[in-house]
C-alpha positions as CSV (number, residue, x, y, z in Angstrom):
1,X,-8.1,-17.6,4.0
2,X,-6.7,-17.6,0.6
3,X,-7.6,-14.0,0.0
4,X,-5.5,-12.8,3.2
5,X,-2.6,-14.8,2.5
6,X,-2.7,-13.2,-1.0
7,X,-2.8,-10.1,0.5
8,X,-0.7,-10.3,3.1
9,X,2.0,-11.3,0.2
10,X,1.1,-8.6,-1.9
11,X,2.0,-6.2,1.6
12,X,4.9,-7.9,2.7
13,X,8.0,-6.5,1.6
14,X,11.0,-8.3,0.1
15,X,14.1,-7.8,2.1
16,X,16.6,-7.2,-1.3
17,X,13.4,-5.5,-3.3
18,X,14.7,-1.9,-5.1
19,X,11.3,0.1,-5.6
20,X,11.1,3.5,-7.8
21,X,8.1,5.8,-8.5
22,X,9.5,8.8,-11.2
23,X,13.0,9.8,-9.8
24,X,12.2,8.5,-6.2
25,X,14.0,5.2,-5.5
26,X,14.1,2.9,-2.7
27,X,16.7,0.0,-2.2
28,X,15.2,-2.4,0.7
29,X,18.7,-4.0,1.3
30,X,20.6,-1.2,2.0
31,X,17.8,1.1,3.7
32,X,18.2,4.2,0.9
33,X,16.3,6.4,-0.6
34,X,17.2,8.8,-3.6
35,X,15.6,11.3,-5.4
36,X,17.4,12.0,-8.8
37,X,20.5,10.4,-7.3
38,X,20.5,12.5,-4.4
39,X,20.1,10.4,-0.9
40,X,17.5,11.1,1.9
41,X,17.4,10.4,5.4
42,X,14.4,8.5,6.6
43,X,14.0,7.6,9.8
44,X,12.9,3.9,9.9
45,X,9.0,4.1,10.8
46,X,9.4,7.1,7.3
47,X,11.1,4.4,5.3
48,X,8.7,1.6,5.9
49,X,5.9,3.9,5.4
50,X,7.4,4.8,1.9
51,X,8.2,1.2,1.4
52,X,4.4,0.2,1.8
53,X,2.9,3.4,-0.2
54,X,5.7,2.4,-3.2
55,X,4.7,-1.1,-3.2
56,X,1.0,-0.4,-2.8
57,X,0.9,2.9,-5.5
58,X,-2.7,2.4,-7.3
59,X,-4.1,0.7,-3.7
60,X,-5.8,2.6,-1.3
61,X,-4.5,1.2,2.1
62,X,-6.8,1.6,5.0
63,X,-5.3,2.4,9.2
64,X,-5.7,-1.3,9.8
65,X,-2.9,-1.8,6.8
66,X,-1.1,0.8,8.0
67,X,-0.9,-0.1,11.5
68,X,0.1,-3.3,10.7
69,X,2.9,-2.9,8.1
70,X,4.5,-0.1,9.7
71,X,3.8,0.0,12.8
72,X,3.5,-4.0,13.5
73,X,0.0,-3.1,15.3
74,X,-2.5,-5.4,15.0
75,X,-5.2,-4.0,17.5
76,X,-9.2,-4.2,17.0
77,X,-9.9,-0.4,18.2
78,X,-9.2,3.1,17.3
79,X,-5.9,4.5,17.2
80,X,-5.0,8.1,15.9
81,X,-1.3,7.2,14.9
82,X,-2.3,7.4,11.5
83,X,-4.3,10.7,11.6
84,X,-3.2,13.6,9.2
């Protein structure tokens, strides 16, 4: 139990949390991303799939993650919404 809820707080993002990785910036408050100042349009499953890869950098997250965080899925089976 412990080790999910650390998890879990480890994967659940901060509402007012500003992220960067190099020039790439994220502000959760606002919904914006830049890239050397310059502002990107994300469509909102795209920003909370860079929100969890920016918070998780030097973790590899499996589907299940995935699913979850992004996509608020929380199903036992196979699901190819994640497939490259």
């Amino acid at each position: 139990l412990r080790g999910l809820l650390r998890r879990s707080a480890y994967l659940t993002p901060a509402d007012d949390e500003t992220l960067a990785v190099g020039d790439l910036a994220l502000d959760a408050a606002s919904r914006e991303v830049t890239r050397a100042g310059e502002p990107i349009s994300f469509t909102s499953t795209e920003f909370e799939l860079l929100r969890l890869l920016m918070r998780n950098q030097r973790k590899a997250l499996d589907r299940t993650e995935i699913l979850r965080h992004v996509w608020n899925y929380d199903f036992g089976g196979r699901s190819s919404i994640v497939d490259l």
